[in-house]
C-alpha positions as CSV (number, residue, x, y, z in Angstrom):
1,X,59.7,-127.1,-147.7
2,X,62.8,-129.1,-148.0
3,X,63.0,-132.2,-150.4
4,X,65.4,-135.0,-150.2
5,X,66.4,-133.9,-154.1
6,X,67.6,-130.0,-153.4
7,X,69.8,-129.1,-156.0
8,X,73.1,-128.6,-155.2
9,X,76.7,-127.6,-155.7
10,X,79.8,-128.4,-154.0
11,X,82.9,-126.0,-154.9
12,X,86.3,-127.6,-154.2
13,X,89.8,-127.0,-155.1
14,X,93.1,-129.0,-155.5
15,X,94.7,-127.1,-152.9
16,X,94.5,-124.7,-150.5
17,X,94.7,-120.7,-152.2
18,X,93.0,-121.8,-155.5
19,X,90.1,-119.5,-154.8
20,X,87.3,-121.4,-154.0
21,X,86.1,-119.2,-151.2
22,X,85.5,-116.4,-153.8
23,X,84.4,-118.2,-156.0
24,X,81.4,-120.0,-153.7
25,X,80.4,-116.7,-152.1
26,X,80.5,-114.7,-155.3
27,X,78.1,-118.0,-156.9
28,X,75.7,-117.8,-153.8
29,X,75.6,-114.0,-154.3
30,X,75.0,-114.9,-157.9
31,X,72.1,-117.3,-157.6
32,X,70.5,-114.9,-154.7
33,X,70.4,-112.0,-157.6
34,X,68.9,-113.9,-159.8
35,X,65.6,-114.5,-157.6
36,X,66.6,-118.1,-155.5
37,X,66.3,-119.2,-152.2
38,X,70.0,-120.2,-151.9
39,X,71.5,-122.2,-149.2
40,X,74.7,-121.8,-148.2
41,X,77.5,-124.5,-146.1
42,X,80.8,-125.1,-145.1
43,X,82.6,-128.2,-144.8
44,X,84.7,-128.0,-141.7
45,X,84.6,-126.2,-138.5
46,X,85.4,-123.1,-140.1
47,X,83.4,-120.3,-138.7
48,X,84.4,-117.2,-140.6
49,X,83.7,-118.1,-144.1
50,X,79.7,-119.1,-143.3
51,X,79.9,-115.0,-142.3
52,X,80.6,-114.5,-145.5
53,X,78.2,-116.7,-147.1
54,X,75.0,-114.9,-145.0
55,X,75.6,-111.9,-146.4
56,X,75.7,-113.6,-149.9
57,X,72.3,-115.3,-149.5
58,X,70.8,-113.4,-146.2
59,X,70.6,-117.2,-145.1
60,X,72.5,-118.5,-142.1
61,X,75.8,-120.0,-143.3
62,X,76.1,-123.8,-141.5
63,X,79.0,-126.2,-141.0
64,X,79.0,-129.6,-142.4
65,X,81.9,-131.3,-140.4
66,X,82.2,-135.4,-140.3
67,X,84.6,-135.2,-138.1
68,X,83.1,-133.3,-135.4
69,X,79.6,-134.5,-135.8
70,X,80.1,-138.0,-137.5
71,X,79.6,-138.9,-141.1
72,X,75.2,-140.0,-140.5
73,X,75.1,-136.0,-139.6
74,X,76.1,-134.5,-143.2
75,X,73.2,-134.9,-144.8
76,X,70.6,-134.6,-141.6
77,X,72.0,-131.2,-140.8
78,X,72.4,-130.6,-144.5
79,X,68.7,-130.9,-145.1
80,X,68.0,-128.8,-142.3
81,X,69.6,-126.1,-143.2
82,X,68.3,-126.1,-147.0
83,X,64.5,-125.9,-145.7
84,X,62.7,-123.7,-148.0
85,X,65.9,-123.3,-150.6
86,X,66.0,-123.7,-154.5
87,X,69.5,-124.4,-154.6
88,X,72.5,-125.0,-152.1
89,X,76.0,-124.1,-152.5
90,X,78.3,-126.1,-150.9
91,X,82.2,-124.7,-150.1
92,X,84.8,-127.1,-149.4
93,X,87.8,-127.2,-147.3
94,X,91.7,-127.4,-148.0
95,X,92.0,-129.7,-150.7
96,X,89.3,-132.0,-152.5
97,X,90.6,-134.9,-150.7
98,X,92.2,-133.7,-147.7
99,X,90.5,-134.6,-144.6
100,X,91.5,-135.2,-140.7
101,X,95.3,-136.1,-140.4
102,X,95.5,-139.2,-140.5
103,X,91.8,-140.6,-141.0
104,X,91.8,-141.4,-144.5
105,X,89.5,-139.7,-146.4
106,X,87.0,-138.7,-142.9
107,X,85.9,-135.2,-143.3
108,X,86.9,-133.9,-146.9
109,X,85.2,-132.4,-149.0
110,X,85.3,-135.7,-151.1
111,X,84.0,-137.5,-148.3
112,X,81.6,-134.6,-148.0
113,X,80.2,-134.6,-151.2
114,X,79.6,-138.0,-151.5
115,X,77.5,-137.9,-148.3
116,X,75.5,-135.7,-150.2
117,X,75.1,-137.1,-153.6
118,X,76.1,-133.6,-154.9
119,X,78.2,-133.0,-158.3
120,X,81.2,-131.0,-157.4
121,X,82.7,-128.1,-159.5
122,X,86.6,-127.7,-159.2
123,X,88.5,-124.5,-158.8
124,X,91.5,-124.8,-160.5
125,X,94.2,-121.6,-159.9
126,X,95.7,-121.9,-163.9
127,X,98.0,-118.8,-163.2
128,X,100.9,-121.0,-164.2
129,X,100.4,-123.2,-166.7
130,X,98.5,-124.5,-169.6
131,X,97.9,-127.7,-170.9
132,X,99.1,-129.3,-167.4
133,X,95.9,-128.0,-166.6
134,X,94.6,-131.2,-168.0
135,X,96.6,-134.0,-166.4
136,X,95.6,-131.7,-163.0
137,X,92.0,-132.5,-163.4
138,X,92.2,-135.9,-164.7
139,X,94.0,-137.0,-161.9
140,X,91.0,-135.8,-159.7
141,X,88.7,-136.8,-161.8
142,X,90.0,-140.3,-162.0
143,X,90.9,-140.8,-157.9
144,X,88.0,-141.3,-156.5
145,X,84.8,-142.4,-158.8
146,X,82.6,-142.1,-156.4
147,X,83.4,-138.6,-156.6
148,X,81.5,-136.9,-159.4
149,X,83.5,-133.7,-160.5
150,X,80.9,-132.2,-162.8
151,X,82.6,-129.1,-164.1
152,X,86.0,-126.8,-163.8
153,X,86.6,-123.0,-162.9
154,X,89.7,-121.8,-164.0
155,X,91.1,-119.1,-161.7
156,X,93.6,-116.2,-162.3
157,X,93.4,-116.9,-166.0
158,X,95.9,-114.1,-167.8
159,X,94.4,-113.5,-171.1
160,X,92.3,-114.7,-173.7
161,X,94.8,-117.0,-175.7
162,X,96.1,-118.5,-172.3
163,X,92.1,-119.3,-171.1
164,X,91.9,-121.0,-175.4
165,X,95.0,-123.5,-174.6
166,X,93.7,-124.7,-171.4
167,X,89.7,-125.3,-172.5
168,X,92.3,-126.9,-175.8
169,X,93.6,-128.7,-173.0
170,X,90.8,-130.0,-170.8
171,X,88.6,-130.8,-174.2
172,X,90.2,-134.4,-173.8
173,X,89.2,-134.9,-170.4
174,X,85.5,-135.0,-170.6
175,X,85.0,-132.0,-168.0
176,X,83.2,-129.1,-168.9
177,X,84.8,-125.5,-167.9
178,X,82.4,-124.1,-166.2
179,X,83.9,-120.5,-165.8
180,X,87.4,-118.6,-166.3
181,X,88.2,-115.7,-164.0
182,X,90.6,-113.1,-165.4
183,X,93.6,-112.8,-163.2
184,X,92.8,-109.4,-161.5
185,X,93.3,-107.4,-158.6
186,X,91.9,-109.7,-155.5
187,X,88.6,-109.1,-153.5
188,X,89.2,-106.8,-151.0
189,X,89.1,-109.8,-148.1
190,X,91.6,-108.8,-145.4
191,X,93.4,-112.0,-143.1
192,X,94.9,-112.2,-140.0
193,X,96.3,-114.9,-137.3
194,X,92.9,-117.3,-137.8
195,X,92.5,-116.3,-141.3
196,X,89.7,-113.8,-142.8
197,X,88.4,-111.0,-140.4
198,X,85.1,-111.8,-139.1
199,X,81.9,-110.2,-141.5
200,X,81.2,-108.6,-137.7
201,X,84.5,-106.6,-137.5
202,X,83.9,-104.8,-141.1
203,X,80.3,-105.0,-142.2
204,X,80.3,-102.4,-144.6
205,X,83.3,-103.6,-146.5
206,X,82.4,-107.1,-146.3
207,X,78.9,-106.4,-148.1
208,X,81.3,-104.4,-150.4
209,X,83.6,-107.4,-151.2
210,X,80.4,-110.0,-151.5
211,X,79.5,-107.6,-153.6
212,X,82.4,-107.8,-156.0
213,X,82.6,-111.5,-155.7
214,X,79.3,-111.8,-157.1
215,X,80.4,-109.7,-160.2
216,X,83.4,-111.5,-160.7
217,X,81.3,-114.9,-161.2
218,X,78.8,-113.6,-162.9
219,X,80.7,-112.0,-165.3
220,X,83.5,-114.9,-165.8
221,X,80.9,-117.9,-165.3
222,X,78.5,-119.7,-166.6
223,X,75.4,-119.4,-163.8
224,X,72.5,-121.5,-166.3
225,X,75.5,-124.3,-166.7
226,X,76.2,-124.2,-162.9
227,X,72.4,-124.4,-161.8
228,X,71.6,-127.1,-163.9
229,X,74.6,-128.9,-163.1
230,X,73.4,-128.4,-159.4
231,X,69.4,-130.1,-160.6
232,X,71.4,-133.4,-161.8
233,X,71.5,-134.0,-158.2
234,X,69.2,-136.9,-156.9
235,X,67.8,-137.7,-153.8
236,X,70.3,-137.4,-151.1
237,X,71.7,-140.9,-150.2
238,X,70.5,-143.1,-147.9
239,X,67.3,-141.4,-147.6
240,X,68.3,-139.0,-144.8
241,X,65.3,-136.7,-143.2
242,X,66.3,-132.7,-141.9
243,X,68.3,-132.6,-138.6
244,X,65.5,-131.6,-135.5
245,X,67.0,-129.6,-132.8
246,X,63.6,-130.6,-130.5
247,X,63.6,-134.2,-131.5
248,X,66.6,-135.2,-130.1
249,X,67.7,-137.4,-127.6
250,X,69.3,-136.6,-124.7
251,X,72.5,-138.9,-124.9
252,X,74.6,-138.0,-121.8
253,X,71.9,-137.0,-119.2
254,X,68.4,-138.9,-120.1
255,X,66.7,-136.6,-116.8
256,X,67.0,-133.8,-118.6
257,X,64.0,-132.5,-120.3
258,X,62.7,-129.3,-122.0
259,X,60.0,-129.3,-119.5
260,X,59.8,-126.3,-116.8
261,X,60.7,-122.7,-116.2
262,X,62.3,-121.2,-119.7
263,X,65.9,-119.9,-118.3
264,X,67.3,-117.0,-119.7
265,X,70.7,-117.9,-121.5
266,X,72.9,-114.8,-122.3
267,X,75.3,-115.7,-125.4
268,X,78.2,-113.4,-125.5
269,X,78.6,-111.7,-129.4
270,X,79.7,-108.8,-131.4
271,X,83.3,-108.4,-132.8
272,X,84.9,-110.0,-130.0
273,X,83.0,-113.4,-130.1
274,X,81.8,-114.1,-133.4
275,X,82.6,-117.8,-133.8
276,X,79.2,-120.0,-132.8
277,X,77.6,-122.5,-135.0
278,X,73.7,-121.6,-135.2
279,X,72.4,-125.3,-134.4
280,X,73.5,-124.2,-130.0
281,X,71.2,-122.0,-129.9
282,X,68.5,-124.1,-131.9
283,X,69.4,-126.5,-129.1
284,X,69.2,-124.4,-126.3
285,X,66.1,-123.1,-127.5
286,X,64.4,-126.6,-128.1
287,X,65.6,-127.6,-124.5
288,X,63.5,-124.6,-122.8
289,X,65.6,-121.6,-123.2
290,X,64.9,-118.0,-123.8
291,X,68.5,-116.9,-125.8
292,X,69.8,-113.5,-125.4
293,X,72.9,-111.9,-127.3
294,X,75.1,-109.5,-125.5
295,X,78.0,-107.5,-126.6
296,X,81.0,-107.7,-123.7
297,X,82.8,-104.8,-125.7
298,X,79.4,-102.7,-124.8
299,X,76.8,-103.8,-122.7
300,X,78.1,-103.0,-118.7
301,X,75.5,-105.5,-117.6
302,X,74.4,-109.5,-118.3
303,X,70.7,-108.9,-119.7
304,X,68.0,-108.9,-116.9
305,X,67.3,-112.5,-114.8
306,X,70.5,-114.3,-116.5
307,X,70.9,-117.9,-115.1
308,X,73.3,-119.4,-117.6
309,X,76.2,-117.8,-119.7
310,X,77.4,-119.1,-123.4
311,X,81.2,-117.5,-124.4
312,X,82.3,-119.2,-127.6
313,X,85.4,-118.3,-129.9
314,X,86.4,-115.4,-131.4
315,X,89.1,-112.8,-131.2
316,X,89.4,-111.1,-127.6
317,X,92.9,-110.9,-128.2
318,X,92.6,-107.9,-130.7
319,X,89.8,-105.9,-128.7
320,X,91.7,-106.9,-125.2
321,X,92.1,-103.2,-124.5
322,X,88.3,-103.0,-125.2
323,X,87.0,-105.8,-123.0
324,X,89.3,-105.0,-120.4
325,X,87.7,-101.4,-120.1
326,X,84.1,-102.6,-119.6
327,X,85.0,-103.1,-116.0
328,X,80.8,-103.8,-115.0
329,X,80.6,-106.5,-117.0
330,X,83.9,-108.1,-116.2
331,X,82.1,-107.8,-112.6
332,X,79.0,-109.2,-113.3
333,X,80.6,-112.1,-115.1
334,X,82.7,-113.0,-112.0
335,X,79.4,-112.6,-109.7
336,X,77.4,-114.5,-112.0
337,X,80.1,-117.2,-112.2
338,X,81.0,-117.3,-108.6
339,X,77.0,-118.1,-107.8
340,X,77.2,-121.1,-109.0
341,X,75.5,-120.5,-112.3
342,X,76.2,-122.6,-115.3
343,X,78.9,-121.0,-117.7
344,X,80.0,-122.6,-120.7
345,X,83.1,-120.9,-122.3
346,X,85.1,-122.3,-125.6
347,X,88.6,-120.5,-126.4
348,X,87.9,-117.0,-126.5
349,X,85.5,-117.5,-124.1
350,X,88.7,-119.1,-122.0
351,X,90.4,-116.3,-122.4
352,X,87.9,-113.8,-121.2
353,X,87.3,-115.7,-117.7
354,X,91.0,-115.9,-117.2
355,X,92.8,-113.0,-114.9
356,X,94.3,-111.6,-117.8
357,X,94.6,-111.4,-121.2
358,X,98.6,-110.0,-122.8
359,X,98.6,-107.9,-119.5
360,X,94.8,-106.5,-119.7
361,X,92.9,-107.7,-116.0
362,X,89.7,-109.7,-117.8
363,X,87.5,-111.3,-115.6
364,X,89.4,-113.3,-113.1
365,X,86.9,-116.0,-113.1
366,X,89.6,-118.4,-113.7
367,X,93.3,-118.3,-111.8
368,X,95.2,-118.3,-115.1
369,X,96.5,-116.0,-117.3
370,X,96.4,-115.8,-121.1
371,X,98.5,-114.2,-123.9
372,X,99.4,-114.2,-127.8
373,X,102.2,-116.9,-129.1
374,X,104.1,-117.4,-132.1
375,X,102.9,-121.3,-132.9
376,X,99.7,-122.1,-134.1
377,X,97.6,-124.5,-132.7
378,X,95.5,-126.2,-134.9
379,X,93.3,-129.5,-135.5
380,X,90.6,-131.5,-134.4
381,X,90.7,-133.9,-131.0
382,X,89.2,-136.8,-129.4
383,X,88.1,-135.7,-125.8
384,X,86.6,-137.5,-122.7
385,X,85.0,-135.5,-119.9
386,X,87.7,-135.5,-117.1
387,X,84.7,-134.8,-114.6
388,X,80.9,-134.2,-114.1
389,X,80.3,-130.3,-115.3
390,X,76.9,-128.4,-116.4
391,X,78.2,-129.8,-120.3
392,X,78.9,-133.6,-119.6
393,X,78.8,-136.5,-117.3
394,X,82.3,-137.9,-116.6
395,X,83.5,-140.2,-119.2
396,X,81.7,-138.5,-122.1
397,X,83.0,-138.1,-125.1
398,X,83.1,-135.6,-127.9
399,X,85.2,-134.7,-130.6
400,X,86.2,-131.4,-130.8
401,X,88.7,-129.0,-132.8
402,X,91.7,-126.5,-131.7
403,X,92.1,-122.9,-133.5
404,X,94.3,-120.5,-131.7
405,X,97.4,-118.8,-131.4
406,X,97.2,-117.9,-127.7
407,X,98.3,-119.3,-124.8
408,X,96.8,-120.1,-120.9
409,X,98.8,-120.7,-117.7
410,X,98.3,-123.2,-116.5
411,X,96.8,-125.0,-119.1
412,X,94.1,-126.9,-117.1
413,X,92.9,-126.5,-113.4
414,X,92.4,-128.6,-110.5
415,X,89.7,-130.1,-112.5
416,X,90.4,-130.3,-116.1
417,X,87.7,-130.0,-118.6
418,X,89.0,-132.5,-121.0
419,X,91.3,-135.4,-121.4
420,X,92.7,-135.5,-124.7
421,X,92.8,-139.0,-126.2
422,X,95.3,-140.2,-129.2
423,X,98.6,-139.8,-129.9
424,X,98.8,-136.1,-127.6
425,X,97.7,-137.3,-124.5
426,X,96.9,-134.4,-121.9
427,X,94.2,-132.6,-119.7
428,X,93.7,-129.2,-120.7
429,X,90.5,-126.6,-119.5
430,X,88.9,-125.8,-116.4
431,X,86.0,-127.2,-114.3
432,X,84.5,-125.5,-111.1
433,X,81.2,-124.1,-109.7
434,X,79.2,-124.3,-112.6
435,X,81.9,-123.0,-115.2
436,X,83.3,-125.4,-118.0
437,X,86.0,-123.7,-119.7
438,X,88.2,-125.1,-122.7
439,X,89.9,-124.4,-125.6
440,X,87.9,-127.3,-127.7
441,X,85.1,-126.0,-130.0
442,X,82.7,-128.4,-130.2
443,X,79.9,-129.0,-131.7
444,X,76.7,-129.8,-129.9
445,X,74.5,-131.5,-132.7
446,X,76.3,-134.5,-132.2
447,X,75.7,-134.6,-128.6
448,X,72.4,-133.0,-127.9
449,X,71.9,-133.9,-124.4
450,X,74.7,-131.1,-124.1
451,X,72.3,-128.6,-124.3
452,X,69.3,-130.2,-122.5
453,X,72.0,-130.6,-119.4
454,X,73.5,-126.8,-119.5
455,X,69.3,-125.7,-119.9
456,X,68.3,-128.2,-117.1
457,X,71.7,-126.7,-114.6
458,X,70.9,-123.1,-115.7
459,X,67.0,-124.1,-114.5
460,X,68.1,-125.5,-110.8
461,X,71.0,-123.6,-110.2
């Protein structure tokens, strides 16, 4: 059972590249050998690295993201995914204090931590220098107080006389090294346009590289140094209780209710949608569904008695030849769509309903096409529904985040999903029948009468 006083890490870095992603998994890893129930999070919408982190602790890897769910979520959802736990580890995003452009310090890792009362332990890359290392840290150390940076890893350390002038160095500012890792050939942990590849897409090699991050921290860090570091953590702040999936209120549509028939809700997953954060399907599931995975690259039909149909993100661009060859289910999913049924589709999900994908016919669901482009778009957005649809009631809003490097044509329908608000004002997805179709991920624990409404649409549909 959960208490409000799980120990707990965070694992940040000055920048971008410093190596805390390797150095979180491999700890997890770590602390899983040695016997504990770890729990393992990501700050930010990322939703490749939490792929990483299950296979470090067989645990599901969750999101802690302020901005998308709102700063009185981080420690709810927190606590609800360290139920039954010994210890969480905690990875950060981009640098320690970066956060949303231009919204101060609103979904960091700083901001993060502090949400969680949790010490943090600071990756530091030292490949090129020495005692600079020192004025590095301090300067962290000294920006934010409320920001408790317990201990330092030093990363792509070059030998054993460099790794003595640096702990020389940071002996005067009062932070314990924590772990040196020898510069060395890097974990086998291939990137492409969106970053890592997916655990899905390379199972074997990815239990491999887990694997050899584990070895590295074990063997370059101090593990009983880093657990207790993680025990000086008190009760979480503001006396937060575990995020409830069938406890929460229905905010946009107070009629719906997890009462009635349970509608079957096919999900679409393997290689080609892999980006989903676990707490939709706790919701759909609290709100009356039965859930049911499907592979598009595979299965030729929907599963049996289907009334709704979840696409989230992933990366249909690079199995487009794939997809596009499963004909029967590209059929089924324009049947199933043209009935009226409720289909809810985020980014790759977009893609896949669209005519065609870079030339390959996908499902034509949608009278737009889709292909590859050179800019990436990236970053999170304030959005107001533009309409009603089986997701929202018009004048809704959610906050939501872009991650692609693909483009549709046109870029919004008839009836647009969203309206962006801010300084990029525009209308972008695609509302009609019962499909909602958009490039925004969002994330439905900070709107849970999302879910209730797609379960109540996909019951009288």
């Amino acid at each position: 059972m959960v208490t409000p006083s799980t120990p707990r890490l965070v694992v940040a870095a000055p920048s971008s590249g410093s190596g805390k992603t390797t150095v979180a998994t491999g700890l997890m890893a770590a602390f899983a050998a040695r016997g504990l129930a770890v729990s393992p999070h990501k700050v930010g919408p990322d939703y490749i690295d939490p792929g990483y982190h299950a296979l470090a602790t067989g645990r599901t890897g969750r999101n802690l993201d302020a901005y998308l769910c709102g700063p009185e979520l981080v420690a709810p959802l927190f606590l609800h995914g360290a139920r039954g736990c010994d210890i969480a580890v905690v990875e950060g995003v981009m640098g320690l204090y970066d956060g949303a452009a231009g919204e101060g310090e609103l979904a960091s890792t700083a901001q993060v931590a502090k949400l969680l009362g949790a010490p943090v332990v600071l990756v530091v890359d030292a490949s090129a220098q020495s005692r600079s290392v020192a004025a590095l840290v301090h300067g962290f150390v000294s920006w934010d107080p409320q920001v408790r940076i317990g201990g330092v890893i030093l990363n792509k350390v070059g030998s054993a006389r460099h790794e003595e002038l640096l702990r020389e160095a940071l002996d005067s500012v009062g932070v314990p090294v924590l772990g040196a890792l020898r510069r060395a050939r890097p974990v086998e942990t291939p990137s492409r346009h969106l970053g890592l590849v997916p655990v899905a897409e390379r199972r074997a090699l990815a239990v491999s590289a887990v694997s050899e991050m584990a070895e590295l921290v074990s063997r370059g860090c101090d593990l009983p140094a880093l657990e207790a570091l993680a025990r000086t953590a008190g009760a979480v702040p503001g006396g937060a209780a575990p995020w409830t999936p069938d406890l929460s209120p229905t905010h946009d549509d107070p009629s719906a209710s997890a009462e009635g028939p349970r509608p079957r809700i096919a999900v679409a997953g393997g290689p080609a949608f892999t980006f989903s954060y676990a707490e939709h399907t706790e919701l759909l599931t609290a709100a009356g569904a039965e859930v049911v995975t499907f592979d598009p690259l595979h299965d030729e039909e929907l599963p049996d008695g289907t009334a709704g149909l979840v696409i989230g993100g992933g990366f249909p661009e690079v199995y487009a030849a794939e997809l596009s060859a499963n004909e029967p289910l590209r059929k089924a999913v324009a049947e199933l769509a043209l009935s009226g049924a409720p289909v809810a589709a985020e980014c790759a999900g977009l893609l896949y309903l669209c005519r065609e994908l870079d030339g390959s016919p996908m499902c034509g669901v949608l009278d737009a096409t889709a292909r590859m482009a050179q800019r990436l778009t990236l970053g999170y957005r304030d959005a107001v529904a533009v309409g009603d649809s089986v997701l929202a009631a018009a004048g809704a809003r959610m906050r939501g985040h872009e991650f692609h490097r693909t483009v549709v044509e046109p870029g919004a329908g008839a009836a647009p999903a969203w309206g962006i608000r801010g300084r990029e004002r525009r209308v972008e997805g695609f509302v009609q029948r019962g499909v909602h179709a958009s490039y925004l991920h969002t994330h439905w624990a900070s709107e849970p009468g999302v879910a209730r409404r797609f379960v109540e649409r996909c019951r009288t549909s």
